[in-house]
C-alpha positions as CSV (number, residue, x, y, z in Angstrom):
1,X,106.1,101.3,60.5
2,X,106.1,99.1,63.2
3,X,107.8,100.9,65.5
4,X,105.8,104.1,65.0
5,X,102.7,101.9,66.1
6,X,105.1,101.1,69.4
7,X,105.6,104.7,69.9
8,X,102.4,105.8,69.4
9,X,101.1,103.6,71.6
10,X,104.0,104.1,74.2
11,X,103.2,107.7,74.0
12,X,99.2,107.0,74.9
13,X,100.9,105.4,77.9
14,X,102.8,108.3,78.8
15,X,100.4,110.9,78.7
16,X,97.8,108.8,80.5
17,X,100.3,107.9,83.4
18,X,101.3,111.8,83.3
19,X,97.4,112.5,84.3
20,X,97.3,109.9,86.7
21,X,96.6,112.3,89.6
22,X,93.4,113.7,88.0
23,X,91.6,110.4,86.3
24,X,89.4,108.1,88.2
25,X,88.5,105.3,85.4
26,X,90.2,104.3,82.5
27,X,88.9,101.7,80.1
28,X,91.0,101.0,77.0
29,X,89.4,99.1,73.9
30,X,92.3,97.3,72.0
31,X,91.9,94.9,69.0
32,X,95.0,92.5,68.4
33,X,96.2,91.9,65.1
34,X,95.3,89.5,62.2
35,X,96.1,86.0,63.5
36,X,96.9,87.0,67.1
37,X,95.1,85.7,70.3
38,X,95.3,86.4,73.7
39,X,94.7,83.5,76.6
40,X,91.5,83.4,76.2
41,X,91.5,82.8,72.2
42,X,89.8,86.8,71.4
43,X,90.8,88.7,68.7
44,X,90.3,92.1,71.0
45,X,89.4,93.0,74.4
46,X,89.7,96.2,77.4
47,X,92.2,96.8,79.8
48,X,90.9,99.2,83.4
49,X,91.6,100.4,86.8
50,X,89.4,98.0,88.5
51,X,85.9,99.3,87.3
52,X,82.5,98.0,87.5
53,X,80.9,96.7,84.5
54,X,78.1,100.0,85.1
55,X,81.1,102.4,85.3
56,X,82.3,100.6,82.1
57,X,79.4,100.9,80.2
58,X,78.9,104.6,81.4
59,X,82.7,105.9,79.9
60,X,81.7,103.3,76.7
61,X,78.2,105.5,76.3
62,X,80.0,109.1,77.2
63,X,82.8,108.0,74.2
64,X,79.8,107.4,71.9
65,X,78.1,110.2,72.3
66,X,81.3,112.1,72.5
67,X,81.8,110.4,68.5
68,X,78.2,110.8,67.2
69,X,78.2,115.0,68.8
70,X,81.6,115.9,66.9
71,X,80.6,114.1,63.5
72,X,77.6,116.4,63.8
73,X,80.2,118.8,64.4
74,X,78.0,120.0,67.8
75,X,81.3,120.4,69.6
76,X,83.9,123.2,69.6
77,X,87.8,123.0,68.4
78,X,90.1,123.7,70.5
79,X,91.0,126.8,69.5
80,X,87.2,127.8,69.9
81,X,87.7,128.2,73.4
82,X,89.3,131.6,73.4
């Protein structure tokens, strides 16, 4: 199970890197597990390409709505689009 988190993860990586050309921020959220801490004693914390704490909040606020509109089921599938 352990190592299917790793892939998973590693995978995330991989696709992210493979659309590198075509994304200007990225903000990852992580939480550690149970009973780990970084450096600076947290139990999670965010990972980005150098962004501003405004540019930060703005992808945080897009994610959210992005959540709240497809719980509502206001956006489309995927397969919608044809």
């Amino acid at each position: 199970m352990q190592s299917e988190k790793i892939e998973k993860i590693v995978d995330l990586a991989a696709t992210l890197a493979s659309k590198a050309d075509d994304i200007d921020q990225v903000l990852v959220i992580y939480r550690l597990k149970e009973g780990v801490k970084d450096e600076e004693d947290a139990t999670h914390g965010s990972l980005d390409n150098d962004l501003e704490l405004r540019d930060s909040l703005w992808l945080v606020k897009a994610f959210e709505f992005w959540l709240q509109a497809s719980a509502l089921g206001l956006l489309k599938a995927k397969d919608d689009d044809k």
